[in-house]
N, C-alpha and C positions, 0 to 999 in steps of 0.2 A: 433789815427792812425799814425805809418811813416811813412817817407817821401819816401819810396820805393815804385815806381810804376811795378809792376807785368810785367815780359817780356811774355806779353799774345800774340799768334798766331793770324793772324785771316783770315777771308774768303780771302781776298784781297791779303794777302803775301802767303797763302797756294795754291791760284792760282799762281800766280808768281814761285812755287814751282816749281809745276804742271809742269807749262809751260817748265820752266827749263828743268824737266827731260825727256821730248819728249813729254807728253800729248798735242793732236791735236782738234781742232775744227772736229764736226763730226766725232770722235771714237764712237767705242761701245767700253768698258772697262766693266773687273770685277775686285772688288776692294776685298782686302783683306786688312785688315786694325789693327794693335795694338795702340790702342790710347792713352794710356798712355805715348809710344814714341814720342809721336807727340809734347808734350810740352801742359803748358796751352792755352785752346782754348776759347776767347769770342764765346758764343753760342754753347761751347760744340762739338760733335761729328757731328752737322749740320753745323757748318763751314768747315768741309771737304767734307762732301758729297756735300754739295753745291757749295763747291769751283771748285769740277770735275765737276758738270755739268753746272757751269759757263765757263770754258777750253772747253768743248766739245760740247758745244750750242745747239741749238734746235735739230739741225741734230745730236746730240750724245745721246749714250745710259751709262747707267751706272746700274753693276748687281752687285748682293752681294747673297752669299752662306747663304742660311738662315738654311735648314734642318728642324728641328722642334724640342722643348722643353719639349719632353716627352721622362720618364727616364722608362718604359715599358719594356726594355730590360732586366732587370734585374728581371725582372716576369715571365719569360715564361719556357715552359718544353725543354724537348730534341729535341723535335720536331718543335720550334719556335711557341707555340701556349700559349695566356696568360695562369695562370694556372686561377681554375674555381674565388677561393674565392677573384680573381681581377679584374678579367673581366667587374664588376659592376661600377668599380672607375674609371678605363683608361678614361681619355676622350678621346673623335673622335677628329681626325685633321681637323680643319678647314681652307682653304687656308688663310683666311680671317681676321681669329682673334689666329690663336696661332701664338705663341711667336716661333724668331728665336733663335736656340741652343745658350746657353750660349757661349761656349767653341769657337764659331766663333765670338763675341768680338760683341762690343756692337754696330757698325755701319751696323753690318747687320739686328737689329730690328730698327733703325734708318731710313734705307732704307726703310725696308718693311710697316713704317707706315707714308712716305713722301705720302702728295696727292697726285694724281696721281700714283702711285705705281702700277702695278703688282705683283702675285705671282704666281709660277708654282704648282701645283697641286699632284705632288709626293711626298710626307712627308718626306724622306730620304733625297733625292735629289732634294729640293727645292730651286727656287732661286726667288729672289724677283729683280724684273725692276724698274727704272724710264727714262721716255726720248719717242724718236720717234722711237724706235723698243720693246718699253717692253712689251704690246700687245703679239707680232708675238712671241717674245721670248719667252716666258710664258706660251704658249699657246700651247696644246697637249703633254703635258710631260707623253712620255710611263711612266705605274705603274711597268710595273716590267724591269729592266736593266738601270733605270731613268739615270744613268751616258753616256748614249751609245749615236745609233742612234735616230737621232729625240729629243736628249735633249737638253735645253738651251745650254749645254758646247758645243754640237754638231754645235747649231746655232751660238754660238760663233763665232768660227772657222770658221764658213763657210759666216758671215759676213764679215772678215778679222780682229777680235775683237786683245785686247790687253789683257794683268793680271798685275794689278798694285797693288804692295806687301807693304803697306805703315807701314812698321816697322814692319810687321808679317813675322811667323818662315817662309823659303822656304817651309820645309816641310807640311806647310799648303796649298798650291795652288791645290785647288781642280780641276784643269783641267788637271791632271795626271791621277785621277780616269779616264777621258776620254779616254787617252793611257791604262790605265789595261785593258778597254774594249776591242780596238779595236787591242790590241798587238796578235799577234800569239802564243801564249804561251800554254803548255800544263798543262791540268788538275789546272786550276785555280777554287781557291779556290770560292764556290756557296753558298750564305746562304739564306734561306726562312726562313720569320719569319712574324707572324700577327699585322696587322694595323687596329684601328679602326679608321673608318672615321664617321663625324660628319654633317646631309646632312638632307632635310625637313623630312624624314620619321624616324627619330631618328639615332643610333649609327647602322653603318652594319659594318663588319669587313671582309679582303681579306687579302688572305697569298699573300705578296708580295714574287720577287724572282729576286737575283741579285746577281753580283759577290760581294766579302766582300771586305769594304772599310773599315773595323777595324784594320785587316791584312793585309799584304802584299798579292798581289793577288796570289801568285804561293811560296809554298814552296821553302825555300834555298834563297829568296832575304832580304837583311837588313832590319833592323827594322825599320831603317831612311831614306831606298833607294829613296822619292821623294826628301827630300831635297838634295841627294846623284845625282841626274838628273840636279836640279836646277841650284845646283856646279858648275856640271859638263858642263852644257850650258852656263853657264855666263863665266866660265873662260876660254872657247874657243873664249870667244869675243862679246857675243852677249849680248843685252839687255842693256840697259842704266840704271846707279843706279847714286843716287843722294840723297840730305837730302827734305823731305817734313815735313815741321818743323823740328824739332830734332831728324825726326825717319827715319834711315838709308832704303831705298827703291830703289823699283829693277820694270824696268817697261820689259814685253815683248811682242811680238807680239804672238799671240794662235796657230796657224798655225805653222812655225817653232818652238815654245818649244815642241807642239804636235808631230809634226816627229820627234823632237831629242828623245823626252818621249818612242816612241815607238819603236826605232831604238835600246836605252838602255837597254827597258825592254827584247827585243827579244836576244841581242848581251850575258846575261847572263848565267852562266853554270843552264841547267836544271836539275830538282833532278832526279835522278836514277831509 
């Protein structure tokens, strides 16, 4: 072996991090996380989750954007219904035991399999808890509009929660889907498409039905316009950004990015 000892991160300076960048004792936070940026971590991806809910103590909550890890979409007819000769293989989503979407990085199946854990119950729009509101958070997540009223992002917000971006794109901050909801905007875009769910009496499946969060919600907005919000709120002044580890991160409060989100979305030229 050389004599190079490893510049490894770890629980203790990634608080420190934390701390730095405005993270408070008793937040509720959702964390958005690229871990690679973060630099090497003793213990992996749970020296960060555990570093924020070492910052935010008993009285803090911390969420993470799970979704679900089923690729289904890519089965189904015009109609959003599986076709028949797959219908057999799909598994049901289980709140409990399916895997959080790849593509939301690896701290959100991290979260959702910490003891103590919650998971909300809408497969699309699922978010997994730890702490002393992840119960309440978690719990009654409408199946069809899961981004709106009554959803984790919902209670978010109405906690006085934060989004903390730890080296991930802006345009990842899934609390914008909450502004395509509740934006004024005409003829947003609607998809219905089937879920099987996986529950004691076998596999039963329900056409779920919500605005699209693949596209943009309304014709004529960019293809990048959440990160295009994000921008556009931090460079007016708001939000504290700082390094946690080596991954350049952006913390905000949910409330104010939510009224800039939909102040944005509304303020654009509508299609013809």
């Amino acid at each position: 072996m050389g004599d190079e000892v490893p510049d490894f991160r770890t629980r203790a300076s990634l608080g420190d991090d934390l701390t730095r960048i405005g993270l408070r004792a008793g937040d509720t936070v959702m964390v958005h996380a690229a871990m690679r940026k973060v630099g090497p971590l003793l213990n992996g991806p749970d020296a960060l989750s555990n570093a924020i809910l070492d910052v935010v103590g008993p009285e803090g909550t911390v969420l993470v954007y799970t979704s679900w890890d089923s690729l289904h979409d890519d089965l189904m007819d015009d109609d959003g219904r599986v076709l028949p000769e797959w219908r057999d293989h799909v598994p049901g989503f289980d709140r409990q035991a399916s895997r959080a979407v790849r593509m939301n990085g690896i701290i959100a199946e991290f979260v959702r399999t910490m003891p103590g854990a919650h998971r909300s119950a809408n497969p699309g729009a699922s978010v997994a808890a730890v702490g002393k509101l992840a119960g309440w958070i978690t719990a009654d997540h409408p199946q069809d509009y899961g981004y709106g009223e009554g959803s984790p992002l919902a209670k978010l917000v109405d906690r006085g929660g934060r989004v903390l971006m730890v080296g991930a794109p802006w345009d990842t901050m899934t609390l914008v889907h909450h502004a395509d909801h509740l934006a004024d905007l005409p003829d947003k875009l609607v998809c219905r498409y089937e879920v099987p769910f996986t529950g004691a009496a076998g596999k039963t499946w329900r056409v779920v039905e919500e605005f699209d969060t693949t596209e943009p919600v309304m014709e004529g907005l960019p293809e990048h316009y959440i990160e295009q919000i994000v921008s556009a709120y931090v460079a007016g002044g708001a939000g504290c950004e700082g390094l946690i580890g080596l991954a350049p991160s952006l913390l905000v409060d949910a409330k104010p990015m939510l009224e800039f989100a939909i102040n944005w979305l509304e303020a654009q030229p509508k299609p013809a």
